[in-house]
C-alpha positions as CSV (number, residue, x, y, z in Angstrom):
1,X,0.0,0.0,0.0
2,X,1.3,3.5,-1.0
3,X,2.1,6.2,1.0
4,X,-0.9,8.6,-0.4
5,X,-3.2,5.3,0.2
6,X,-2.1,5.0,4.2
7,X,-2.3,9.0,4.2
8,X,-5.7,9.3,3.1
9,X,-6.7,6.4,5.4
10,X,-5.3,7.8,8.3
11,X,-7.1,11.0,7.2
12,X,-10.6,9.7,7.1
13,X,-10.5,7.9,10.7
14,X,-9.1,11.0,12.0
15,X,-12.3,12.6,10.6
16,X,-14.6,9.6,11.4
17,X,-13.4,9.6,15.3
18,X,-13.8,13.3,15.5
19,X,-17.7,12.8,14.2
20,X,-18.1,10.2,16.2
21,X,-16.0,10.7,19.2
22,X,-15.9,13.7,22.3
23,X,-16.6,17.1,20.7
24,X,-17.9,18.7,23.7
25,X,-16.2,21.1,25.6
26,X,-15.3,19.1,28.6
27,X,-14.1,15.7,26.3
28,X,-17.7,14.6,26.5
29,X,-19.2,12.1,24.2
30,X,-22.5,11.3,25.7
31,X,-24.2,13.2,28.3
32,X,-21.6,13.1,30.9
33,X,-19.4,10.8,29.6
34,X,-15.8,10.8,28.1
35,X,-15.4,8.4,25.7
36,X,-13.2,6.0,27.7
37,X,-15.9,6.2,30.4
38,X,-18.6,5.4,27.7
39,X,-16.0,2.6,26.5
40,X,-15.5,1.3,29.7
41,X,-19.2,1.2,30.5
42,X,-19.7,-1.0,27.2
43,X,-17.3,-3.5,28.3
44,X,-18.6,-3.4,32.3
45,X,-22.5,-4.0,30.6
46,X,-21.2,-6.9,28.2
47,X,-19.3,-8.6,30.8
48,X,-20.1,-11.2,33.3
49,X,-17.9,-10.7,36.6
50,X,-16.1,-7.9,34.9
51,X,-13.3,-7.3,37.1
52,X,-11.7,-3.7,36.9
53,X,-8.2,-5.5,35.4
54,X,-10.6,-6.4,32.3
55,X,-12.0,-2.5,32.0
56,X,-8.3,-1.2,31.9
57,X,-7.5,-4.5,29.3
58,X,-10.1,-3.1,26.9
59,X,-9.0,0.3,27.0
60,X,-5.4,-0.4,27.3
61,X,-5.1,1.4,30.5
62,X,-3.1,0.0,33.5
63,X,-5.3,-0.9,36.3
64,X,-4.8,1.9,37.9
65,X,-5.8,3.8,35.3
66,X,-8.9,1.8,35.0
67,X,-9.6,2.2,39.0
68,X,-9.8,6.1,37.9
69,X,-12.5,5.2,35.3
70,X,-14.3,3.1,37.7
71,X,-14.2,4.9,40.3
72,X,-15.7,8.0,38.4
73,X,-18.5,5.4,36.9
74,X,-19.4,5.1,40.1
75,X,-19.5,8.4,41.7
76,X,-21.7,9.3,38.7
77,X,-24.2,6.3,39.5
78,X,-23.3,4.6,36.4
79,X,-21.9,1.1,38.0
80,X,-20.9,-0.6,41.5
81,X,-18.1,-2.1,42.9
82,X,-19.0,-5.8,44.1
83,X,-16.2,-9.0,44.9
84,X,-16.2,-11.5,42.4
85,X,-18.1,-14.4,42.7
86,X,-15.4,-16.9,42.1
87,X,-12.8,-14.9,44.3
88,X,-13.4,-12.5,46.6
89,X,-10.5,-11.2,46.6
90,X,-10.5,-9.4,43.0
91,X,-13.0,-6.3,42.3
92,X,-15.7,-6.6,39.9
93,X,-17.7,-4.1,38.7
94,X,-21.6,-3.9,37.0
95,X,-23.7,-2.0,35.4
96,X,-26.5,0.2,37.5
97,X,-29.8,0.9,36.0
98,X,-28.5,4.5,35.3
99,X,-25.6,3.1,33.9
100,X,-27.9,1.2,31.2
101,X,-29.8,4.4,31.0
102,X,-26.8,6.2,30.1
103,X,-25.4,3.7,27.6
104,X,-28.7,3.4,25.8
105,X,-29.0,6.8,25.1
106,X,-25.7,7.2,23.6
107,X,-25.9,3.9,21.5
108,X,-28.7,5.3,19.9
109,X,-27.1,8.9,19.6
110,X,-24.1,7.0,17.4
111,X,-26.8,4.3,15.8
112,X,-28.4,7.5,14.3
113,X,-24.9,9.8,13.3
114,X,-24.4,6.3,11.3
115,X,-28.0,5.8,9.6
116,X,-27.3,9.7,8.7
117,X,-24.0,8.7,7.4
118,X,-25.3,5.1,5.7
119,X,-27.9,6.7,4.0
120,X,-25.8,8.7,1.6
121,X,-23.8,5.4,0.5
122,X,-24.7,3.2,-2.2
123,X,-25.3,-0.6,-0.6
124,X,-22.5,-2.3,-1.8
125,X,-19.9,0.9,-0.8
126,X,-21.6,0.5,2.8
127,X,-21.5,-3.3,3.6
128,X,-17.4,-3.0,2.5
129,X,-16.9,-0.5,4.7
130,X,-19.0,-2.3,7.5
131,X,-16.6,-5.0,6.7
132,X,-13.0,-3.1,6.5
133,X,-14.4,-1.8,9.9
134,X,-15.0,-5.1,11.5
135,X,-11.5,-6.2,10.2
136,X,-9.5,-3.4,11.1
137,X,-11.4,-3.3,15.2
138,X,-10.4,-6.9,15.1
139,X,-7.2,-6.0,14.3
140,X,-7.0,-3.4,16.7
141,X,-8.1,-5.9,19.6
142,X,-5.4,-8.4,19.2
């Protein structure tokens, strides 16, 4: 892949995250979320016994850093702190009703910014790019 190819890739996320990601004024991307709060909060509602080592594993934060997410999360309302079921020992987090409140409200804020964006692509332009997308966060993942 050339240069200008990479270039103009690297380009268009650049423009897709800002669309997508925090444009408010305090990093926000949903009500009173930054996006590695709403990120974390995905992962906390989609995990079972999510312990706060997997929260800072999906955001590629240390575990302190993800105590710092967490811990916000929860002083907003957004999740609790619980021990694991398997081992008291480790911290696990969930998801509060608020919490799912929260996430639901800014899942459909992005499921609409992309039927805005889908609608002005032709069908077979859009399922490629669904695809490239699923590859490349795959990729990104590990």
């Amino acid at each position: 892949m050339g240069k200008a190819t990479i270039s103009d890739i690297s380009r268009s996320l650049i423009e897709i995250v800002w669309y997508f990601g925090p444009k408010g004024l305090n990093g926000e991307c949903c009500k009173n979320l930054t996006m590695p709060e709403f990120i974390a909060l995905d992962k906390i509602s989609t995990t079972t016994n999510c312990a706060v080592q997997d929260v800072g594993y999906s955001l590629g934060f240390t575990k302190s850093g993800a105590t710092r997410i967490v811990n916000r999360l929860e002083k907003k309302g957004y999740v609790q702190k619980i021990k694991s079921h398997e081992d008291a020992r480790i911290c696990c987090v969930e998801i509060t009703k608020s919490g799912e409140r929260v996430l639901s409200s800014a899942n459909s804020r992005y499921v609409e910014q992309f039927h805005t964006i889908a609608a002005k692509m032709s069908d077979h332009s859009l399922t490629d790019t669904v695809e490239v997308l699923k590859a490349m966060a795959k990729a990104l993942k590990g």
